[in-house]
C-alpha positions as CSV (number, residue, x, y, z in Angstrom):
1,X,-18.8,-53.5,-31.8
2,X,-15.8,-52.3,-30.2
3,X,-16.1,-54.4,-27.5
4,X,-16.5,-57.5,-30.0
5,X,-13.4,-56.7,-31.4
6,X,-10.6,-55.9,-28.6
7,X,-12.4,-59.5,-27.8
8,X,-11.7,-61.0,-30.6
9,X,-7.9,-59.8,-30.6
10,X,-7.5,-60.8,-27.5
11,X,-8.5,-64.3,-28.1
12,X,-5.9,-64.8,-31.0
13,X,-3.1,-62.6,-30.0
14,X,-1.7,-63.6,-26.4
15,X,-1.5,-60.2,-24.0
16,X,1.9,-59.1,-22.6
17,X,1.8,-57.0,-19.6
18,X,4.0,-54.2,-18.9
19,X,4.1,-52.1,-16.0
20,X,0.0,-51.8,-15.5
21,X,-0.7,-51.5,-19.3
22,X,-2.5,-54.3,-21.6
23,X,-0.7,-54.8,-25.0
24,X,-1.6,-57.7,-27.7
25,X,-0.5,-56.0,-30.9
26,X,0.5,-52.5,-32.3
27,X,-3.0,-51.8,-34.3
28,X,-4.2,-52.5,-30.6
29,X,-2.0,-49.7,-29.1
30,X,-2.3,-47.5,-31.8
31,X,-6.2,-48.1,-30.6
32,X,-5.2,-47.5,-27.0
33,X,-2.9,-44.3,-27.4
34,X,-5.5,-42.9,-29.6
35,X,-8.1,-43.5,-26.5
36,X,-5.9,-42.1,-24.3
37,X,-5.2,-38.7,-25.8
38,X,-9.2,-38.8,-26.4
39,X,-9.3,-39.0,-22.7
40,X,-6.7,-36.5,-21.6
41,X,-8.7,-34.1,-24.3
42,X,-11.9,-34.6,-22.2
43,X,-9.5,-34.4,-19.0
44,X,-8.2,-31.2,-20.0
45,X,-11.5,-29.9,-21.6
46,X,-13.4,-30.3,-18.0
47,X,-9.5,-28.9,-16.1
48,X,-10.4,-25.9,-18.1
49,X,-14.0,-25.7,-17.6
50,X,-13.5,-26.0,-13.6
51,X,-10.5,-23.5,-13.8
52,X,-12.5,-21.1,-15.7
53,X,-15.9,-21.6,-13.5
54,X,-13.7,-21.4,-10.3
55,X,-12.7,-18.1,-11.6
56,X,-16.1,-16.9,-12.3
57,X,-17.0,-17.9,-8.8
58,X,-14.2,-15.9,-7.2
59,X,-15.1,-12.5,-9.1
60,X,-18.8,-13.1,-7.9
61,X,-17.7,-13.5,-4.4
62,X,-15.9,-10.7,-4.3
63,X,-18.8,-8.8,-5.9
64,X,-20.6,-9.6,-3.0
65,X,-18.0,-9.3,-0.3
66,X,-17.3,-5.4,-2.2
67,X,-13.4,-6.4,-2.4
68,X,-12.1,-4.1,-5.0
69,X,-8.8,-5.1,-5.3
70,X,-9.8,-9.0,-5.6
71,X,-12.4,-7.6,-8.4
72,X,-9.8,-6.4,-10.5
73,X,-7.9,-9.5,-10.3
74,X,-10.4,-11.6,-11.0
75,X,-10.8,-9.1,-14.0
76,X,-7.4,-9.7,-14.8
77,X,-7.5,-13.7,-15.3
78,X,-10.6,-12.5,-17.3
79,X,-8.8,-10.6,-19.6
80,X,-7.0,-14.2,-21.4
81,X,-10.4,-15.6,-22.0
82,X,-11.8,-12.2,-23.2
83,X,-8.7,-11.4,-25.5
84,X,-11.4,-11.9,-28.4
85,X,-13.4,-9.3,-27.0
86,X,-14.0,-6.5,-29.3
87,X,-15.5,-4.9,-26.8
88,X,-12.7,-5.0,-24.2
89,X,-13.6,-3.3,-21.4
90,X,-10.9,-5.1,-19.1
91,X,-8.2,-3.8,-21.0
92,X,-9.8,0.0,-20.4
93,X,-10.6,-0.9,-17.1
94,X,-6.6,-1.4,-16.4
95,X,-5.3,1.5,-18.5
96,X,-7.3,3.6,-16.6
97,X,-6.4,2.4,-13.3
98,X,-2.9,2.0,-14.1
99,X,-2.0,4.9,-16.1
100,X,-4.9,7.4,-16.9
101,X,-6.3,8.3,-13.8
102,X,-4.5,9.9,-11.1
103,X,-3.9,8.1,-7.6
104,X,-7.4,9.5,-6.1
105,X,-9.3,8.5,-8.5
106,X,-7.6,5.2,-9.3
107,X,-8.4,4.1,-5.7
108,X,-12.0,5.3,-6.4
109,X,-12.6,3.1,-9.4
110,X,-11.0,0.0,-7.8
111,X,-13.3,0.3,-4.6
112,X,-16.2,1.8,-5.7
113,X,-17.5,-0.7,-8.3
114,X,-20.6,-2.3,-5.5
115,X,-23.3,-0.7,-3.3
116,X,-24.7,-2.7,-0.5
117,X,-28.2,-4.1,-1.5
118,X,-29.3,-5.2,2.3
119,X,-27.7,-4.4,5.6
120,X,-24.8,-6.9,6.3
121,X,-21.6,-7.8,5.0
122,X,-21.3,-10.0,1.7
123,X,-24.9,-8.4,0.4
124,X,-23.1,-6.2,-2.1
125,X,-24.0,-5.6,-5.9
126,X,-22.7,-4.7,-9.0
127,X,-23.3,-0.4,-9.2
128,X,-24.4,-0.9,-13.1
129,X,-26.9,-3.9,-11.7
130,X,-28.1,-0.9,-8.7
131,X,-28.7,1.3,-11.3
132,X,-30.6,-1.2,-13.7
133,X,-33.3,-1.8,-10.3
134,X,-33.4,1.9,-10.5
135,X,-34.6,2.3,-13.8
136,X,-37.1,-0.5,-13.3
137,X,-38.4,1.8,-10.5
138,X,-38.9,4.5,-12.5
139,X,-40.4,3.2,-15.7
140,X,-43.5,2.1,-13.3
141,X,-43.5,5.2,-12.3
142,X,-44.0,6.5,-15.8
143,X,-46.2,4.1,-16.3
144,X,-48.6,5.4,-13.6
145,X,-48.1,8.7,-13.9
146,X,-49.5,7.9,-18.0
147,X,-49.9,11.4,-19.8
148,X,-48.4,13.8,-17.0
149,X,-45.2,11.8,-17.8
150,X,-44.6,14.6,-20.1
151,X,-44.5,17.0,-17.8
152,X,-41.0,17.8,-16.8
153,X,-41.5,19.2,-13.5
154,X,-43.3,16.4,-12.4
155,X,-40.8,14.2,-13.7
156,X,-38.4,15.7,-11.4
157,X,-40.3,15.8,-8.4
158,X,-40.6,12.2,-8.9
159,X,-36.6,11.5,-9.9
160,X,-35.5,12.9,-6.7
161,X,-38.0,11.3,-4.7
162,X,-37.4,7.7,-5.7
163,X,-34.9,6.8,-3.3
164,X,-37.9,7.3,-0.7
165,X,-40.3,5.2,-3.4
166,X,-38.0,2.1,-3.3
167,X,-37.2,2.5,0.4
168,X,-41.2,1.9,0.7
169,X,-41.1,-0.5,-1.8
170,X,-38.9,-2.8,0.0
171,X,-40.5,-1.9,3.5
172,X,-43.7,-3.1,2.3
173,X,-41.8,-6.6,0.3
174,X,-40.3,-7.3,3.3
175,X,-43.4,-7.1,5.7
């Protein structure tokens, strides 16, 4: 239909040119500014959307290279998409780095935020993620111990030997 139409214009109005752009009468560039700031919304829609996933990309990285300071950073450009957030944990995360916590243990939460999952550089994780694997491990656990789970004792035994467990777990997944 569209196309029919700037057709039809363009038959019975003749087309001046000027500089590059096609103009036959002002219902025509009304039509064509009204395309173009439907373009430069999609332009600036997919900008965004790059910007924003480049960022993503950048804090994942440095998840897995174990860079604390380029963590916080990337938490930082974070913080204007997340201004929302009622759960803000950015905005903690810099109070307490910045003003709460003393120098020690600033340093300490800005660089101890990964654990290394395999031997090698860029193999890091997330500590919260670490933990999460953790807890997997030890719900099976519960699940096979089935009604001596109760008993605290052996609950224990089995809490502080589960390093050792998944250190066999993974011996045996990897052979």
């Amino acid at each position: 239909m569209a196309k029919e139409k700037r057709q039809h214009e363009s038959q019975h109005v003749p087309v001046i040119i000027h500089d590059q752009i096609h103009v036959t009468s002002s219902a025509s560039t009304q039509q064509q500014s009204s395309v173009t700031s439907e373009a430069d919304d999609m332009y600036s829609y997919k900008c965004s959307f790059l910007e924003y996933s480049m960022i993503i990309e950048n804090f994942f990285d440095a998840i897995r290279e174990g860079d604390g300071e380029r963590i916080l950073r990337c938490w930082k450009f974070q913080l204007l998409y997340l201004k929302h957030d009622a759960d803000c944990f950015d905005l903690t995360l810099l109070f307490q780095i910045n003003l709460l916590l003393s120098p020690r243990d600033a340093h300490r939460l800005v660089w101890n935020r990964t654990t290394s999952s395999k031997s090698g550089n860029g193999n890091n994780i997330p500590l919260d993620l670490a933990l999460e694997f953790m807890n997997r491990i030890l719900k099976k656990v519960v699940l096979k111990l089935g009604p001596n789970a109760t008993n605290h004792k052996c609950m224990d035994r089995y809490c502080k030997g589960i390093d050792v467990s998944k250190a066999i777990l993974e011996k045996f997944d990897h052979q």
